[in-house]
C-alpha positions in Angstrom: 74.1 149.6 92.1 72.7 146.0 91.9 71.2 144.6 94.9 73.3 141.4 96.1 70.0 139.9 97.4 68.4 138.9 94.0 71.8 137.3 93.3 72.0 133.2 93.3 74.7 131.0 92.8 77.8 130.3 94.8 80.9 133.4 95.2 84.2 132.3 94.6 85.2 132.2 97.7 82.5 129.8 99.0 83.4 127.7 95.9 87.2 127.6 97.1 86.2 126.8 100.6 84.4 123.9 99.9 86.8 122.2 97.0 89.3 122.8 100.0 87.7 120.9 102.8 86.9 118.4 100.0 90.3 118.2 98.9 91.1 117.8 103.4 88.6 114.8 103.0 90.1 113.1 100.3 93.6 113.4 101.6 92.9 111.7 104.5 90.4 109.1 103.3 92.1 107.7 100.0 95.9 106.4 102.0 93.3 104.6 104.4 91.1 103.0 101.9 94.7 101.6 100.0 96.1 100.4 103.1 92.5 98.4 103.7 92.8 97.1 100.0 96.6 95.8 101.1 95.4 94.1 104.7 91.9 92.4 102.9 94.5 91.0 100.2 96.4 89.8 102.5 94.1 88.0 104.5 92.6 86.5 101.7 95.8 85.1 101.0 96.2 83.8 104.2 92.8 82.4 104.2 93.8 80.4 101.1 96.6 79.0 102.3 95.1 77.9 105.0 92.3 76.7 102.7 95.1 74.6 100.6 97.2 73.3 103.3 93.8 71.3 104.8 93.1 69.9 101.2 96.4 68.7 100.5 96.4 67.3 103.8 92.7 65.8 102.8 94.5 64.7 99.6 96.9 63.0 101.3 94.7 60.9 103.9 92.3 59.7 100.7 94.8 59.4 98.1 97.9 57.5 99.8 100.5 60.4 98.4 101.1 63.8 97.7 99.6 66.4 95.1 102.1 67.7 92.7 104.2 70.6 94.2 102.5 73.3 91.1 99.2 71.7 92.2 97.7 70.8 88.4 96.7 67.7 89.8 94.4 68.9 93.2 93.2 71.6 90.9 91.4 69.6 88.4 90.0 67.3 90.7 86.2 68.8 91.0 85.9 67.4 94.3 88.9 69.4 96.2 88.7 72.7 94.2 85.5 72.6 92.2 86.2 76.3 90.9 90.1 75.7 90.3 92.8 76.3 92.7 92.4 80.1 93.9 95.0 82.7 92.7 97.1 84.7 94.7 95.5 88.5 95.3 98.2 90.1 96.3 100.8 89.0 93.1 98.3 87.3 91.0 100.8 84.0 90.7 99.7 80.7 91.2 100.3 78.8 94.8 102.8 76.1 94.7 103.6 73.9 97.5 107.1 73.4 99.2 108.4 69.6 98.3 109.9 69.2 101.9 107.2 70.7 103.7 104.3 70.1 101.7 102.9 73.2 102.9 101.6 76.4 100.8 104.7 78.7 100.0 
């Protein structure tokens, strides 16, 4: 009979106890690090709205009228948006403003 003390490795049994707790972890951490993706996407798109409301509004006190409701004009001007009007993150589509309003849609 061989001696189980000059054995090394892991048993099966160990090795399915651990893939199970891992497979526990990941369950319950992965659904919370989407739903944190969603909520930081969001808030960056609120933050640019925000971000573009005040520079159209900035556009308007310095320039007399407003920027075009797709924006092509406030984007290319280096001195509003230096690196472009900011995408979307949560659909990837460009912002566009509301003609009535003039506010971010």
């Amino acid at each position: 009979m061989k001696s189980r003390k000059n054995r090394s490795g892991f048993s099966l049994l160990e090795f399915l106890a651990v893939v199970t707790i891992l497979g526990i972890i990941a369950a319950i951490i992965i659904p919370r690090v989407i739903v944190s993706n969603d909520t930081a996407k969001q808030r960056v798109r609120d933050h640019h709205k925000a971000t573009i409301n005040a520079t159209v509004e900035r556009w308007y006190i310095d320039k007399g009228t407003w920027p075009k409701n797709n924006l092509s004009d406030i984007g290319v001007d280096k001195s509003y948006f230096p690196d472009g009007v900011p995408l979307n993150p949560v659909d990837n589509k460009e912002y566009s403003l509301n003609a009535t309003t003039h506010r971010v849609n």
